[in-house]
N, C-alpha and C positions, 0 to 999 in steps of 0.2 A: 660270396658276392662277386667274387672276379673267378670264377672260375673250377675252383676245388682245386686240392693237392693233387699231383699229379706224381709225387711221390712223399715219404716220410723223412728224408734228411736232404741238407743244401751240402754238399761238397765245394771245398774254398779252396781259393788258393789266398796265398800268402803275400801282402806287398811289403815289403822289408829290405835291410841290405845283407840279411841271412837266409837265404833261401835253403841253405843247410839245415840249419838248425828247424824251418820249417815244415822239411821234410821227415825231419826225425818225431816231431809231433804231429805225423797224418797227414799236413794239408797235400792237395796234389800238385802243387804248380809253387813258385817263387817267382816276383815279379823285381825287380833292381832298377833302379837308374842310371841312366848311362854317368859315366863322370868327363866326357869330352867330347867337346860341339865342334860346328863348322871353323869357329876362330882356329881351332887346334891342327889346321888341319889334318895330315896326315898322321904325325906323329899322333894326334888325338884317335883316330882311325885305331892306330896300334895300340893302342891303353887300352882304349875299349875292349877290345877283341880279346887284348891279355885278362883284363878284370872278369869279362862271362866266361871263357876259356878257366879258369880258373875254377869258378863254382860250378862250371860243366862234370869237371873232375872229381868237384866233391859230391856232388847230387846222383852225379851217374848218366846213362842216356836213358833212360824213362820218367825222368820226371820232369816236371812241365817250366821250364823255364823261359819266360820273357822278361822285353826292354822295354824301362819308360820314357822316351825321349821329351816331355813333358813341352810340344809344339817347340822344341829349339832349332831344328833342323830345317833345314832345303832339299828339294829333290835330289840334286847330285851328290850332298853329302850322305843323305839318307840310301841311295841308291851305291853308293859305294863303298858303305858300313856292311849293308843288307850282306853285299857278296865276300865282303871278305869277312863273315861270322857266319857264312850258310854253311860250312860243317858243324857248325855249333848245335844244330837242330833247334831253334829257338823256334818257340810255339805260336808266338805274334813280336811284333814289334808295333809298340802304341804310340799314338799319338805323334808323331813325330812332323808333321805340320802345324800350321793354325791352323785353326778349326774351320773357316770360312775359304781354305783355299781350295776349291772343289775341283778346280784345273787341275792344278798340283798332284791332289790324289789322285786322280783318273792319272795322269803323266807316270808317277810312280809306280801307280799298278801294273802298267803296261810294260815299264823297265823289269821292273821285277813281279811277277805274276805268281813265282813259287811262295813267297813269304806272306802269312798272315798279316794283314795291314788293319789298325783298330783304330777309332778314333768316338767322339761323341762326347767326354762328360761334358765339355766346353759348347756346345749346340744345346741353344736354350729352347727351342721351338719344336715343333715337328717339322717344320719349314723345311730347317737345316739338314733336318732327319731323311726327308724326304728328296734333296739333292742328291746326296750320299748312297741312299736305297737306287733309286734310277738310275744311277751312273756306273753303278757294280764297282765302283774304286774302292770299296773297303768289305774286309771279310766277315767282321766281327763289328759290331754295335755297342757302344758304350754307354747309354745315357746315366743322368745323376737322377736320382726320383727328387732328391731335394733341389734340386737346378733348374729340372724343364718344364718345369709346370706343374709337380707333382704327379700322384699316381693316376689320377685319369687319364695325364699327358702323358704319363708314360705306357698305360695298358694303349695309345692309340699308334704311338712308335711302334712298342711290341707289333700289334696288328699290320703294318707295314710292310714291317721286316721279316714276320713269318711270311707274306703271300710270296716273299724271294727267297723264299729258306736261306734268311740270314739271319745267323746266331745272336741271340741277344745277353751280353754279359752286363749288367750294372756296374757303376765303377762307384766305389765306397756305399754309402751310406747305411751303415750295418743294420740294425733292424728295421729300417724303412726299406729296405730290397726282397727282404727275406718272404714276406705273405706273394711279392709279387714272380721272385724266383719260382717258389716251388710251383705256383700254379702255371708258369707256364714252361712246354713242354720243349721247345727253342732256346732256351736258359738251361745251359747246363751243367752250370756251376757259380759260384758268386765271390767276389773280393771278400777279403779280411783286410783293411789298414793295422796294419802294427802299429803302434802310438810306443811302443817301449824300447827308449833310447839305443838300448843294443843288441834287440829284436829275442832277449833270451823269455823273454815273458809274453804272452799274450793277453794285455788286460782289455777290457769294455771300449769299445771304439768314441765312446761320449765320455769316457774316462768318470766323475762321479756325477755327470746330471741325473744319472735314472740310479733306481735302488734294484732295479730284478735285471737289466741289459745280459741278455746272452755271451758268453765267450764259447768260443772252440773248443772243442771235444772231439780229439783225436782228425781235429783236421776238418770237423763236421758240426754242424749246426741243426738241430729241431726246431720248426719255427713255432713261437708261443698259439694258442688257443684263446689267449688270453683279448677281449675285443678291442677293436683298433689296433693300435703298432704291438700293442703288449706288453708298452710300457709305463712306468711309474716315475713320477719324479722324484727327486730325492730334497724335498723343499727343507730337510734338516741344516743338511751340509752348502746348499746353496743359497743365495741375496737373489730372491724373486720380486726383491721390490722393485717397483717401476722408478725408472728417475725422474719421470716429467706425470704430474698428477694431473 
């Protein structure tokens, strides 16, 4: 209905604060949080740099490591993080505005032009989407399917941001991404949330709502055949009852 597969498995990458351990089980990429904002200033700057400097080492230089700045940042602090980790070879750095500052991104793309700049689960519209698309200030597209509208909203982002050939990565929502990853050909990879305290496990990103929810498999995911999301609830182990009759 949206398109056909356009291949037979989703390649993930990994959001956790092991991106090691990620990559010993398949996925291609490790995504971290930074652990120090603009309050910090410089000294914060140096943390940083030491904490991904760090998993650089262990990961290696081919594998796909980025930062989640989770909108904490300003231009100039973002803009002065950017260059003192650009030996790091970091693959994007996300988010690292609000979501609505459209100035801002244009400003920073143009300070720094080499670094992958990503943004989007936070842009509820295509509205938003579609600032973003025009202004060429970001590399990488993030939308949430369970955020912006759902998957209609979302296949009409997608549409967008192909006619700019810009990449479209979803950000979480594990098998609500996956029918819309593989069918399109601009998506060329999709999140994993790690949910497991100290990232050694990879369990079901809805933890027990569904009884069949997919996990990773050497890094990689097959999306179900099964109609609609593919999934099942798990009405044994959950309280489906409504509170207001």
């Amino acid at each position: 209905m949206i398109g056909g597969k356009t291949r037979d498995q989703i390649e993930l990458y990994c959001t956790g604060i092991r991106p090691d351990i990620a990559q010993k089980a398949g996925f291609i990429g490790g995504k971290m949080p930074l652990t120090h904002g603009p309050s910090d200033r410089r000294d914060g700057v140096r943390a940083n740099v030491k904490y991904f400097q760090e998993m650089r080492e262990r990961v290696g230089p081919d594998f796909l490591l980025m930062a989640d700045c989770w909108m904490a940042l300003d231009v100039t602090y973002a803009t002065e993080l950017a260059y003192a980790m650009r030996d790091l070879d970091l693959y994007w750095m996300e988010e690292v505005l609000h979501p609505d500052d459209f100035d801002g991104h244009k400003e920073l793309k143009d300070r720094v032009p080499w670094m992958r700049w990503t943004t989007g689960e936070h842009q509820y519209t295509r509205y938003g989407f579609r600032e973003l698309i025009k202004s060429r200030s970001v590399d990488i597209l993030q939308p949430d399917v369970m955020w912006c509208g759902g998957l209609t909203e979302l296949l009409r982002i997608s549409a967008m941001a192909a006619a700019y050939d810009i990449p479209v990565v979803p950000h979480g929502s594990g098998a609500y991404s996956y029918h819309f990853v593989v069918t399109q050909p601009h998506c060329p990879f999709c999140e994993y949330l790690n949910t497991s305290p100290d990232c050694k496990s990879f369990p079901p990103v809805f933890g027990k709502m569904f009884i069949n929810e997919q996990v990773p498999v050497n890094g990689k995911i097959i999306p179900s055949d099964e109609p609609g999301w593919g999934l099942q609830l798990n009405r044994k182990d959950l309280n489906l009852i409504r509170p207001y009759q």
